[in-house]
N, C-alpha and C positions, 0 to 999 in steps of 0.2 A: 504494500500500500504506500502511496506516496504523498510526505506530507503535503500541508500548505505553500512551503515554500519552494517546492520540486517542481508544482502544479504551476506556479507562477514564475518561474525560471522558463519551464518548458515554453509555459506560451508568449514569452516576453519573443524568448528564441523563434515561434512559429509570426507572431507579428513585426519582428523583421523581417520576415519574407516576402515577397512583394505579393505574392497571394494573399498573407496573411495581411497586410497593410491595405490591401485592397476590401478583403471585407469588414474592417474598421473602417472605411472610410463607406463602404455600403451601408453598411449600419448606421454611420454616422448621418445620411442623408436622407434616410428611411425613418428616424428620429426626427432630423429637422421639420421632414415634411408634414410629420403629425403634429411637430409641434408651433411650429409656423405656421400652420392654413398653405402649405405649398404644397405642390401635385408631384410625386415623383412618377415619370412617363416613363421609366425603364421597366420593361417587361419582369426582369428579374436580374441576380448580381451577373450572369452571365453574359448578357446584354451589357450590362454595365462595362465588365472588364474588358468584352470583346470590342466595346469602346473607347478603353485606354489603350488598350494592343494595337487598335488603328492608327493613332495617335505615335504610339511607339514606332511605330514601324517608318511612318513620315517623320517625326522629330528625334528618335530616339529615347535618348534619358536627359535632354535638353528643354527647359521652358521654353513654349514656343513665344513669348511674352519679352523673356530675359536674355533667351541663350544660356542660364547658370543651370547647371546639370544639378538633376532631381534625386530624393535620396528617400528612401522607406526607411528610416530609423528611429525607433522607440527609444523617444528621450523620457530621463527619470530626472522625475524629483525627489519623491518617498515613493516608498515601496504600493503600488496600485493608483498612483501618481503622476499621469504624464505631461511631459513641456510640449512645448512648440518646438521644432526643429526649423529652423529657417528657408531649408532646400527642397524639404521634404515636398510629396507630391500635395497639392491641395485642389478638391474638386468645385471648380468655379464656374460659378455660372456670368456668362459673358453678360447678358442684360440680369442685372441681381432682383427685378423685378418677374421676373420666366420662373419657368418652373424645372425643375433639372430633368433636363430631356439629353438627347441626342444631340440636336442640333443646339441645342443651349449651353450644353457643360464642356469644360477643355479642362485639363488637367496643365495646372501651373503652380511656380512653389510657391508652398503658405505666405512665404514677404509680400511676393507679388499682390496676390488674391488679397490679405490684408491691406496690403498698400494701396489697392485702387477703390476698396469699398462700396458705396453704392455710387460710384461715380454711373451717369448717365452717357451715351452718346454725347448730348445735345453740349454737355461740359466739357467732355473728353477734347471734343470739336472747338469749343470757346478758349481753350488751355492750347491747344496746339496751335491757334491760330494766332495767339499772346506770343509765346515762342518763335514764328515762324516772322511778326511786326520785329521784335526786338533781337534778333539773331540771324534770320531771313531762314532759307528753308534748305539750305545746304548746311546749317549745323548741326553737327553731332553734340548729344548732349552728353555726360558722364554718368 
């Protein structure tokens, strides 16, 4: 029999896996949706990850967002405890008003996705356009 803390070793070890990281992050959206009033349109997690595998296969293990290659690691803080990893995959929904579908969700790292928040179009547009008067449209930004 294995204790408590064998049980929690094991699966820390199985949600590094990117399998395993992947259905926490299923979970995590199947959560959301009941808890937010939002619709999750994926059929089931299969759907889902054969979602991310398309993704993969066009970007690899790169944000398609950053370019800063993505990482499936369970960060600790205490024990049943987890951080935020900054690279790690996060599942974002491009209009954060949608509902996480197919065509709505892209897989970028949690900075990213935290860092754009509910920005809109309509801003995104007003922000690059600031940038594009004061720099013109051949700057790279850092």
């Amino acid at each position: 029999m294995q204790s408590k803390e064998e049980r929690r070793i094991k699966q820390d070890i199985y949600y590094n896996t990117e399998r395993g990281f992947f259905i926490n992050l299923w979970n995590s959206i199947k959560k959301s949706s009941k808890r937010k009033n939002r619709i999750n349109e994926f059929k089931d997690f299969n759907e889902f990850k054969n979602h991310w595998l398309e993704q993969k296969a066009k970007y690899g293990m790169q944000c398609p967002a950053t370019g800063v290659e993505m990482t499936t690691l369970l960060g600790k803080n205490k024990p049943g405890e987890h951080k935020r990893i900054m690279t790690n995959i996060s599942t974002d929904r491009i209009l954060s008003t949608g509902n996480y579908s197919p065509q709505n969700v892209i897989f970028t790292t949690w900075e990213y996705n935290s860092a754009k928040k509910n920005i809109s179009p309509k801003m995104a547009k007003a922000f690059l356009k600031i940038v594009e008067e004061r720099y013109g449209d051949t700057h790279e930004t850092q």
